[in-house]
Structures are given as structure tokens and as C-alpha cells.
One Martini backbone bead per residue (centre of mass of N, CA, C, O) as a GRO file, in nm:
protein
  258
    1UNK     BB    1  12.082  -1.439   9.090
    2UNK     BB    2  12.253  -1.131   9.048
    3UNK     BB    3  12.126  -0.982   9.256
    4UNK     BB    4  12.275  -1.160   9.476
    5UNK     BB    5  12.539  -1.026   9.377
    6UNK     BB    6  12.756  -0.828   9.414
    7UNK     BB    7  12.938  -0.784   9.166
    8UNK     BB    8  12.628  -0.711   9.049
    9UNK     BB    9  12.664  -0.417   9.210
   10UNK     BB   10  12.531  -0.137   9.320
   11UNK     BB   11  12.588   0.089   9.564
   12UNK     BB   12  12.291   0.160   9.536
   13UNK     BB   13  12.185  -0.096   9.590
   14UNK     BB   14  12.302  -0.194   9.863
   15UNK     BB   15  12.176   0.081   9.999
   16UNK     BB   16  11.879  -0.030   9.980
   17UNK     BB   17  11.913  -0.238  10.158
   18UNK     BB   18  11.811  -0.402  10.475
   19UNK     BB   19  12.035  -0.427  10.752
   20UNK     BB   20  11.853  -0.594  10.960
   21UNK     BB   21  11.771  -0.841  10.753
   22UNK     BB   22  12.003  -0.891  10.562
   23UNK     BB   23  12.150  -1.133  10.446
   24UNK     BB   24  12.522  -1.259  10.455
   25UNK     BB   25  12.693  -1.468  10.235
   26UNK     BB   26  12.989  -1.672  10.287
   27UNK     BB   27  13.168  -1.859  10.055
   28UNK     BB   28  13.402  -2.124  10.176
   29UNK     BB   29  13.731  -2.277  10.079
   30UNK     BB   30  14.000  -2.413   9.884
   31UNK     BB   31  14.319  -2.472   9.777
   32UNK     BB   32  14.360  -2.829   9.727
   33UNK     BB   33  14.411  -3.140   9.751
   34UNK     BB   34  14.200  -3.453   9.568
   35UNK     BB   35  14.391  -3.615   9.433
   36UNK     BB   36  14.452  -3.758   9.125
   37UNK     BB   37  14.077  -3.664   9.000
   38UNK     BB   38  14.055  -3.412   9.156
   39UNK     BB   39  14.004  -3.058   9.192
   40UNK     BB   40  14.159  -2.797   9.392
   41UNK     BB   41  13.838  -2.658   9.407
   42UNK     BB   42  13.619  -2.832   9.517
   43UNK     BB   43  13.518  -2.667   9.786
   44UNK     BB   44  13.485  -2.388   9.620
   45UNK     BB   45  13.243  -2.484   9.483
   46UNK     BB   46  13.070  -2.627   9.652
   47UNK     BB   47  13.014  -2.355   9.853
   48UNK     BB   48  12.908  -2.194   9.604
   49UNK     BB   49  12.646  -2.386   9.522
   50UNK     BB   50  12.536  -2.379   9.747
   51UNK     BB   51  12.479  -2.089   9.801
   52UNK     BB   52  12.314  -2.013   9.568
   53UNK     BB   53  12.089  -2.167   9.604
   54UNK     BB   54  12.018  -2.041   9.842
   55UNK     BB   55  11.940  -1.749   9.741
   56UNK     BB   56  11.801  -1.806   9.591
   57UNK     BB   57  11.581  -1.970   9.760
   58UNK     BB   58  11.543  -1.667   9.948
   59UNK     BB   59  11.459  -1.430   9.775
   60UNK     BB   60  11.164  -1.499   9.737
   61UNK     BB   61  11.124  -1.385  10.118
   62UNK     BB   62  11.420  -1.231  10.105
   63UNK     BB   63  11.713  -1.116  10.215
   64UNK     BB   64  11.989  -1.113  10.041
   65UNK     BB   65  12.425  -1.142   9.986
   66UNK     BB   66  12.644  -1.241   9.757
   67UNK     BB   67  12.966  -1.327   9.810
   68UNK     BB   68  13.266  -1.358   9.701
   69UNK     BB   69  13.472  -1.569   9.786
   70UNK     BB   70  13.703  -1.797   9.974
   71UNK     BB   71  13.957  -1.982   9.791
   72UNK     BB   72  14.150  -2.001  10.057
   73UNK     BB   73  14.269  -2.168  10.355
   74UNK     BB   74  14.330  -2.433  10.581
   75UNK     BB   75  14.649  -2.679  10.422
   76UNK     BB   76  14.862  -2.792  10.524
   77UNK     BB   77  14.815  -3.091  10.516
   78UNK     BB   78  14.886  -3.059  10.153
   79UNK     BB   79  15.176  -2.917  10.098
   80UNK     BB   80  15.287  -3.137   9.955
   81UNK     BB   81  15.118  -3.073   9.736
   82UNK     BB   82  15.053  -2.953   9.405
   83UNK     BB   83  14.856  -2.626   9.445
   84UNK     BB   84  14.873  -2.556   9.709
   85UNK     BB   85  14.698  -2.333   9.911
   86UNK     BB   86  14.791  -2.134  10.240
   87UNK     BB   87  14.678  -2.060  10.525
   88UNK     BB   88  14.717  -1.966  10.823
   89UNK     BB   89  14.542  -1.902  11.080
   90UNK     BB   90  14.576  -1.632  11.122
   91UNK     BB   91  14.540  -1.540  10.847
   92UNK     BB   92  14.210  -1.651  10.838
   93UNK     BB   93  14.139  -1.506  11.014
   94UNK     BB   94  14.196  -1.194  10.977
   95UNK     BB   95  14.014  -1.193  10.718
   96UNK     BB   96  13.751  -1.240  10.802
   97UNK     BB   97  13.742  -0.983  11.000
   98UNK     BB   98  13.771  -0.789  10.744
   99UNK     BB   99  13.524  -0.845  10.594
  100UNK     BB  100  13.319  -0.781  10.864
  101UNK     BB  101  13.388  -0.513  10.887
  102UNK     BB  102  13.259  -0.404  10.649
  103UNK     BB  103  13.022  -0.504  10.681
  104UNK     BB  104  12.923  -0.341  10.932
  105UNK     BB  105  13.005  -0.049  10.858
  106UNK     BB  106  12.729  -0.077  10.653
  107UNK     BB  107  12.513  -0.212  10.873
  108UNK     BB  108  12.515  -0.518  10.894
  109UNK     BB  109  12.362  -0.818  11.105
  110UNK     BB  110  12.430  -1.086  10.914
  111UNK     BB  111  12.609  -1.395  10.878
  112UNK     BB  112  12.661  -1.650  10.626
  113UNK     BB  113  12.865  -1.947  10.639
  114UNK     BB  114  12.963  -2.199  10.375
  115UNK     BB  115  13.162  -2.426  10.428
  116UNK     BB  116  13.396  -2.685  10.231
  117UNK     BB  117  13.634  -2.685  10.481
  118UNK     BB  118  13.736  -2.891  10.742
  119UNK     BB  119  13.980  -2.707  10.829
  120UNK     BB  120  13.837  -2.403  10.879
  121UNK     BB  121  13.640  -2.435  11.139
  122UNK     BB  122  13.809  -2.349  11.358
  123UNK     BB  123  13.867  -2.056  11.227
  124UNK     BB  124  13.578  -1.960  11.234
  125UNK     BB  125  13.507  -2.020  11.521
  126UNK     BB  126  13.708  -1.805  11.653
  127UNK     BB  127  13.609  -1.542  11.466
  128UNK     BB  128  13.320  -1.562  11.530
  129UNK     BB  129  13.356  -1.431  11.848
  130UNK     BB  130  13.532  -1.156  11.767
  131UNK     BB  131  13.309  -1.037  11.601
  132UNK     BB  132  13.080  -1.054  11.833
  133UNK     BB  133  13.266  -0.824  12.017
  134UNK     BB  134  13.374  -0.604  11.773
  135UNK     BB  135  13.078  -0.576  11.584
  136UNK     BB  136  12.802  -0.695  11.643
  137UNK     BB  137  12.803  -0.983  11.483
  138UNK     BB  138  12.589  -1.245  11.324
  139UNK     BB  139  12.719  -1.561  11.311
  140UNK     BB  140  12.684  -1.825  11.069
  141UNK     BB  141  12.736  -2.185  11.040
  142UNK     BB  142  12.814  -2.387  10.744
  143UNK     BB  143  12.920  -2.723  10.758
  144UNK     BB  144  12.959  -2.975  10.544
  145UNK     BB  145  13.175  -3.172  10.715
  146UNK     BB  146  12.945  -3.216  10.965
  147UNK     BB  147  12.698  -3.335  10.732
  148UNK     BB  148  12.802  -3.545  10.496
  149UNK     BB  149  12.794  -3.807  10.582
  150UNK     BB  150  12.516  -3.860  10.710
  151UNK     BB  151  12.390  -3.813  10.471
  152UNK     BB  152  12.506  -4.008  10.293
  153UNK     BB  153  12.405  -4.278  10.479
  154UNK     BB  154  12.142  -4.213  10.454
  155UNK     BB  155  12.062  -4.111  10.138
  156UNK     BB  156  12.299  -4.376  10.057
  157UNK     BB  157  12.512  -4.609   9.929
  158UNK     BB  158  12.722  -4.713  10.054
  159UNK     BB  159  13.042  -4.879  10.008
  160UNK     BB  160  13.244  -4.728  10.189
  161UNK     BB  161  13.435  -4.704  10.477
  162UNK     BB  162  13.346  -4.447  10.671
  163UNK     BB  163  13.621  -4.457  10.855
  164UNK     BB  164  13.779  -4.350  10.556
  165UNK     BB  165  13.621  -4.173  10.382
  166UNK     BB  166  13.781  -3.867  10.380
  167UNK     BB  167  13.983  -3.792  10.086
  168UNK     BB  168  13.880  -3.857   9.782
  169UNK     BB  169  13.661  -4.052   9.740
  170UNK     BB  170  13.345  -4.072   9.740
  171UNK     BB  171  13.174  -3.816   9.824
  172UNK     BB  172  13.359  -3.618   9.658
  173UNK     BB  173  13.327  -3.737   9.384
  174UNK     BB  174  13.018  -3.764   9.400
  175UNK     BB  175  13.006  -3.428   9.360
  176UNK     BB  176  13.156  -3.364   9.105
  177UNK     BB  177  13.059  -3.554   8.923
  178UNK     BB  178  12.796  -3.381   8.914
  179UNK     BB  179  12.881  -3.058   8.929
  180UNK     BB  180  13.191  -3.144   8.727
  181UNK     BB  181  13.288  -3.391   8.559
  182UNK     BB  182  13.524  -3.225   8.355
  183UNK     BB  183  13.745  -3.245   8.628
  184UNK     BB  184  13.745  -3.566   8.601
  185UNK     BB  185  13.997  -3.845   8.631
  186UNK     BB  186  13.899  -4.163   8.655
  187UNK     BB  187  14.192  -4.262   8.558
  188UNK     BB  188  14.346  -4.163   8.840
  189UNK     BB  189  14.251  -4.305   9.066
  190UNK     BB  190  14.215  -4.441   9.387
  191UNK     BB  191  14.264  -4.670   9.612
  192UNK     BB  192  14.260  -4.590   9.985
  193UNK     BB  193  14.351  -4.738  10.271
  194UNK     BB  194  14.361  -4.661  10.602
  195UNK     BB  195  14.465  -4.841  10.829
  196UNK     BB  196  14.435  -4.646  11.110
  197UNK     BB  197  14.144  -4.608  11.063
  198UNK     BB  198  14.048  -4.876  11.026
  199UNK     BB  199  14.097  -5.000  11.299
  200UNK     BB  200  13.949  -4.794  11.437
  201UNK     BB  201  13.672  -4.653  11.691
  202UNK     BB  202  13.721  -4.287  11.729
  203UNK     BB  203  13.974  -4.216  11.532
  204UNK     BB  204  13.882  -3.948  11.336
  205UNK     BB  205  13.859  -3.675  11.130
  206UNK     BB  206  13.575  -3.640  11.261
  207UNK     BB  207  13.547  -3.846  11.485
  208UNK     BB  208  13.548  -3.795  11.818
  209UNK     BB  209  13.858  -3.846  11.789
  210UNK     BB  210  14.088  -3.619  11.702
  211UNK     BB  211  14.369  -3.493  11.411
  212UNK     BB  212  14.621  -3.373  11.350
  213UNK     BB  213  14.674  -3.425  10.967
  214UNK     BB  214  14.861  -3.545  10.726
  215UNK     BB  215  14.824  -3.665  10.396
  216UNK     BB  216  15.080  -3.840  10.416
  217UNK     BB  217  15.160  -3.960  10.696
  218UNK     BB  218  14.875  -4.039  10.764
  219UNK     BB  219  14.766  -4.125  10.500
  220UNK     BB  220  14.837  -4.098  10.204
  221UNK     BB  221  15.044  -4.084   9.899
  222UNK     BB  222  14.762  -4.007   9.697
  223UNK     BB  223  14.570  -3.808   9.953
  224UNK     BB  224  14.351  -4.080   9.966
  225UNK     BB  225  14.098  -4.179  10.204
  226UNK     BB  226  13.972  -4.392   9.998
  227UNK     BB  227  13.699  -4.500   9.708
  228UNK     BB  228  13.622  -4.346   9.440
  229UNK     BB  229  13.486  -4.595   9.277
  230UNK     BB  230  13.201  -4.543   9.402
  231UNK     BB  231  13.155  -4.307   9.262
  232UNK     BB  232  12.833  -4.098   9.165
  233UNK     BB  233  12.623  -3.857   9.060
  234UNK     BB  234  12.395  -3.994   9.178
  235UNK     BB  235  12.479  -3.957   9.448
  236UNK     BB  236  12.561  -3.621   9.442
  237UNK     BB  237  12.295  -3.548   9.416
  238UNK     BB  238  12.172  -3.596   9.691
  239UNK     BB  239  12.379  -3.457   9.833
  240UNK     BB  240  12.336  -3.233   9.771
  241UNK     BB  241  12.051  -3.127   9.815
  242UNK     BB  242  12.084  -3.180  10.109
  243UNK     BB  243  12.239  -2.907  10.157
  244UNK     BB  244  12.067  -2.720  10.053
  245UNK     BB  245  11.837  -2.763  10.207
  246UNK     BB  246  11.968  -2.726  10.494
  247UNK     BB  247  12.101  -2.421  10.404
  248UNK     BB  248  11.805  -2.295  10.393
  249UNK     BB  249  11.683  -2.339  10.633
  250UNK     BB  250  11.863  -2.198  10.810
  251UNK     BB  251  11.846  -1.893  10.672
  252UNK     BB  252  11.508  -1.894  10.725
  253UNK     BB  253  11.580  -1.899  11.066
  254UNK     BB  254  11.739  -1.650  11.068
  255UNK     BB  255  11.493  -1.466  11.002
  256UNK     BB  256  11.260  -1.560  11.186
  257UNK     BB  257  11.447  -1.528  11.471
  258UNK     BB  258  11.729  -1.301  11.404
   0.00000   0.00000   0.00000
């Protein structure tokens, strides 16, 4: 794992690497509240941790380049909580520009981002067409917040009601039981079903129809959406590791195929 960190390597390594074939990885999370129960970067955990693994999981056939995260996102709906720290859109928009321009710069023709946080999604969308208008950088985006629902109902016993386990819940409860137990205080969770996303049929945080929305005025005082008290270690191994392997896929089918 070492050798693909950037941050442990030199310029002489870097500088060695294939340009036209290593694929360059960015976990991107946010630091937002996750509930008073669970600690407010567990997005770039999860992200840094997908990454990790992929990367491992790459090296063995592949050239691949694990860049330092980017921890903070796009969180202004969590602003009401102490902790939360939030870029505007249009600051993450050209943060990421400036990162891939940097990467461009020396040569290199292929970004992976990681992406742990669904608030992050639209900005990294939108930064991701202009980036490769303006360096011919080919971004490639794993969006945990897209797959992680259907993998959990998929592959694990739900136990919470599917579109209201939105934040600070189930899923993610139990991905951090797993990750980093030592960081939850599952005597501080809350069960919180927000009322509104329970009567609907198609309007949830996920879609089909979504919503800009405020972690209080929206879901609720606790800030959190859902049941944590469902939420188990065993639970979140299943998760993570089909999040690993979906996202190992991916960067091999880049390499292969792109």
C-alpha cells in the first residue's frame, strides 16, 4: 500500500510512473454531522478506505496513484450542526479543477474519484465535464451514495424502513461499526423516522424525485434519518467489501478498456 500513496513518494518515483496507463485515484468525503452517535468524517473514511483497497487491489496488474483525500465537501444542509465545515459549490467545483489541472500538468490521462459524500455528486458532476474540455482528462466518479442503498437491501437484512434510512441510520451506522468502532457511541443514537419522506412514494434524499434539503428543517432535530439502533458491524463488513469490489471493478475495466 505505500507505494501507491503519493504523499510517500518522490518526485523521482512519480515521475517514473506510465502517464498514458496509471490511473490517478481522489477519495473525496466531507467533515458534516452523521447524528450525535457517529463521528463527522466518516464520509472520507469510507472514501479513503474504498480507495485504499482499491488501489491495493490494482497494483497487483495495474499502475494505479492514491492522492491525500479531499476532506471537506459540499454540506451546507448540516450547517446547523457544530463540526460541519462546507465548501459552496462553485468552491468545489474549482477546487477539484485545480487538483486535475495540476494532475494534467505532468502528464497523466485518467482520474478515479471516490466520492463518500451524496451531497458532492451534482459538483463533482458538473467540475468533471469542464475539467476534461479544458485539460482532455478522462474522470471516471464512484459515487458510494449511488450503490450503497441497493447493496445493502441487496445483500444485508434491512431492517430500517428503505426511504427514510437516509442519514446517520442504518447503512451507515453500520459501516463505521465495522470501519472504526471506536469512534461510535451508540448510547448517544437516536431513532428518528422523518414523517414526510415516510408517507411518500417516489419523492426521497435519493430520488426519483429529489430535494435540496436542510438536515433540521427537513429530516429532523437529531440530524438523523433513520434507525442506527439496527445498524451492525456484521452488517457493515458485507457492505463495505461489495462497495470494494464494485469499485475495484470499475478501475480495472478503466484500465482495460480506457
Amino acid at each position: 500500500m505505500p507505494a501507491c500513496k503519493l504523499e510517500n513518494l518522490s518526485f523521482k518515483q512519480v515521475d517514473e510512473l506510465d502517464r498514458e496507463k496509471t490511473v490517478i485515484i481522489l477519495p473525496c468525503g466531507s467533515m458534516e454531522q452523521h447524528g450525535p452517535h457517529l463521528p463527522s468524517g466518516m464520509d472520507t473514511h469510507v472514501a479513503v478506505k474504498v480507495a485504499e483497497r482499491v488501489c491495493q487491489n490494482a497494483a497487483q496488474t495495474m499502475g494505479c496513484l492514491l492522492l491525500p483525500p479531499v476532506p471537506y465537501g459540499q454540506s451546507p444542509e448540516h450547517m446547523d450542526f457544530p463540526g460541519t465545515i462546507s465548501f459552496t459549490a462553485e468552491t468545489y467545483i474549482s477546487m477539484l479543477k485545480e487538483i486535475c489541472g495540476s494532475i494534467a500538468r505532468h502528464g497523466f490521462k485518467k482520474v478515479y474519484i471516490i466520492n463518500g459524500h451524496g451531497g458532492n455528486i451534482s459538483a463533482i458532476g458538473a467540475a468533471a465535464f469542464d475539467i476534461r474540455d479544458r485539460f482532455n482528462l478522462k474522470i471516471f466518479m464512484f459515487n458510494v451514495w449511488t450503490v450503497i442503498t441497493d447493496i445493502a437491501r441487496q445483500q444485508t437484512t434491512r431492517e430500517a424502513p428503505h426511504q427514510t434510512d437516509a442519514h446517520g441510520g442504518e447503512i451507515e451506522t453500520s459501516l463505521v461499526l465495522h470501519l472504526a468502532p471506536e469512534n461510535v457511541h451508540m448510547e448517544w443514537a437516536v431513532d428518528e423516522v422523518n414523517s414526510q419522506l415516510a408517507r411518500g412514494e417516489v419523492i426521497n434524499l435519493g430520488g426519483p424525485v429529489s430535494f435540496n434539503w436542510n438536515s433540521t428543517q427537513d429530516v429532523a432535530a437529531s440530524g438523523i434519518s433513520g434507525m442506527p439502533s439496527f445498524g451492525t458491524a456484521e452488517k457493515g463488513k458485507v457492505i463495505f467489501e461489495a462497495l470494494v469490489d464494485l469499485a475495484t471493478r470499475g478501475i480495472m475495466e478503466i484500465d482495460k478498456n480506457w
